[in-house]
N, C-alpha and C positions, 0 to 999 in steps of 0.2 A: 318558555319551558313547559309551562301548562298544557299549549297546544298541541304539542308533541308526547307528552302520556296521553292528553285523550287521543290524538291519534293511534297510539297503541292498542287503547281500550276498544276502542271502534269497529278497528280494522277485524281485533278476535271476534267482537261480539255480532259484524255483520260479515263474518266468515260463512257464514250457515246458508246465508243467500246470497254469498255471489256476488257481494255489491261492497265495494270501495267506498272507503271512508272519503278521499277526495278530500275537498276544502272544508269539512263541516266543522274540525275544529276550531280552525280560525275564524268561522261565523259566529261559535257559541263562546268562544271565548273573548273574541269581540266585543258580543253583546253584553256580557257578562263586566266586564271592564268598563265598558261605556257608562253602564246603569251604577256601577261604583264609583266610578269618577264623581257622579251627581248626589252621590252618598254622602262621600266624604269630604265634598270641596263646594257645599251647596253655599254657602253663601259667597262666593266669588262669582260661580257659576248659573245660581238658581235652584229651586229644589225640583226641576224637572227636564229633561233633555228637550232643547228649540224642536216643536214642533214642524213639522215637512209640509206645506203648499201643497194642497191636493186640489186647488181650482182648476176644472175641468174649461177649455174652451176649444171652438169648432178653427181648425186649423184648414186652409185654400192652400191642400199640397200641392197644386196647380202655377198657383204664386209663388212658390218656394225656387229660391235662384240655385241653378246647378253646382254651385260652389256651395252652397250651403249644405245640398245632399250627400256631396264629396266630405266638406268637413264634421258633420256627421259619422258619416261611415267612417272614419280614418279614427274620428274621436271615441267612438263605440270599441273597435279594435286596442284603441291605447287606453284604456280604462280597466282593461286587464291587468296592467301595472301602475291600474290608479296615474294613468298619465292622462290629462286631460289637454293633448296634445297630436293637433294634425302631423308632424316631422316624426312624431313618435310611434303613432299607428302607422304610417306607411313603413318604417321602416323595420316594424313587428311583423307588419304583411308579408313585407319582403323577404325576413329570416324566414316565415312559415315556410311558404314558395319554397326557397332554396332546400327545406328539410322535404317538403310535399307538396304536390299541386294541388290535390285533392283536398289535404289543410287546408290551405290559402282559397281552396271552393268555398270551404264548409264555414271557413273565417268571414269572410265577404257576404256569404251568402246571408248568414247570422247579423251580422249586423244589417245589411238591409233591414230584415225583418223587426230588427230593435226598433228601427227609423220609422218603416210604414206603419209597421200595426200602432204603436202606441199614438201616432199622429192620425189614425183613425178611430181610436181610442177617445181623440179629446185631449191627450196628456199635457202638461205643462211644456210648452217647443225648445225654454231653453233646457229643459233635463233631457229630453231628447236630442238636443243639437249638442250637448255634453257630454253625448254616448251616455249615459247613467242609464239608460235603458237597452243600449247595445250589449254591453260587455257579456250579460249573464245566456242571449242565442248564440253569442260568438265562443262564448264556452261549452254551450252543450251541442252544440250543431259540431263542431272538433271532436267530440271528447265521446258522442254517440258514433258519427259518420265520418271516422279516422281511427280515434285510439281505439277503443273499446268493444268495435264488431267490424268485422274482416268488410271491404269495398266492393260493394255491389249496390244493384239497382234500387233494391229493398230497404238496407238502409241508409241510401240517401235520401229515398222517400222520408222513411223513419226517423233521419236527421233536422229533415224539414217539419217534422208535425212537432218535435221533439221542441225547433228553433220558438216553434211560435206558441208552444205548452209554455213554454219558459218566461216568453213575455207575458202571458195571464196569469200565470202565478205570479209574478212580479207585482202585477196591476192589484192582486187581492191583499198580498202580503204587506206595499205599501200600504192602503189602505186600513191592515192589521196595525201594523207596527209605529204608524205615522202618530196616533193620540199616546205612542211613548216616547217619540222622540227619536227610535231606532233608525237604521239605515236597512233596507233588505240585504248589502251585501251581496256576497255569491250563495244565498239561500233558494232563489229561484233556479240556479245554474244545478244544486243539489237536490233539491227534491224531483227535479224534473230528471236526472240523472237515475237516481233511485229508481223511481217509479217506469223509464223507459227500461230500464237495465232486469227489478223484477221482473213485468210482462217479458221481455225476449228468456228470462229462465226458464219461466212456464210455457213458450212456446218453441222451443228451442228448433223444433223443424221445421218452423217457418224461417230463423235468422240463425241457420249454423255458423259457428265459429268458436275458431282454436282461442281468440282472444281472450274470450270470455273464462276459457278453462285456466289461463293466466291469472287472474283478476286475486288479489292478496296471495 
């Protein structure tokens, strides 16, 4: 019920620039839950949310078996509905596909990028073989290079600078939210959204589109 007035609050108050409110309710009101849950229920619980594993170690993505890259990619796609399930992302893939091809580009493409960069990164291999790293490029690589600006060259480019902004904010934000116990969520998928969607208002002759005049 929450999530949904702030959604109302949002959408007025980022009317003025153009930018969709998108998932941020359900991030903040997430958070906001999670940190009451440990409030109110600390001695069951603890009086602090499990901190997150941020040991960094050097991953031989050379040695990584082709199945593994597949269950990856398929797990990064189904962690959009919080499925952490290879039958699940292929079969999310698949809906894309049949609504877009171009989706189903910008979907695959996004997750790749969850996989490689944070395994260059160092990241922990099983958060990334769990998709926990995919879902937030697979969201904004969709949602800049399909929903939100009309299909061309430009912003597929912009899709892709967008996929892998997305994972470095992920990388800083865990590292933020990790000594509270938070989760990032679709918080990376949202700022990264934001801030590509600002810049293309300010330059709008570079990335015309009717989309955009859509947007709330």
């Amino acid at each position: 019920m929450l999530s949904g007035v702030l959604w109302i609050a949002l959408t007025r108050a980022l009317r003025m620039f153009n930018i969709p409110a998108a998932t941020s309710p359900f991030v903040l009101i997430s958070w906001i839950f999670l940190m009451m849950i440990y409030v109110f229920d600390s001695r069951t619980l603890g009086s602090t949310l499990p901190i997150v594993n941020m040991q960094m170690i050097v991953i031989d993505i050379g040695a990584i078996p082709l199945e593994k890259w597949l269950a990856a990619l398929m797990r990064s796609i189904g962690q959009i509905v919080f499925a952490d399930n290879i039958l699940a992302g292929g079969l999310l893939l698949v809906g894309i596909a049949i609504a877009t091809l171009r989706g189903a580009f910008m979907a695959i493409s996004g997750a790749f990028i969850g996989v490689i960069i944070p395994m260059l990164a160092g990241v922990n291999q099983g958060d990334i073989e769990a998709g926990l790293y995919g879902f937030n490029p697979v969201l904004t690589m969709i949602a800049v290079g399909w929903v939100f600006l009309e299909s061309s060259g430009k912003t597929t480019l912009l899709a892709i600078l967008a996929g892998i902004l997305a994972v470095l904010f992920q990388l800083g934000l865990t590292n933020l939210l990790s000594p509270l116990g938070l989760p990032v969520l679709a918080s990376p998928f949202i700022l990264t959204l934001w801030t590509i969607l600002f810049i293309v208002n300010k330059f709008r002759y570079w990335f015309p589109s009717e989309k955009m005049a859509e947007i709330n």
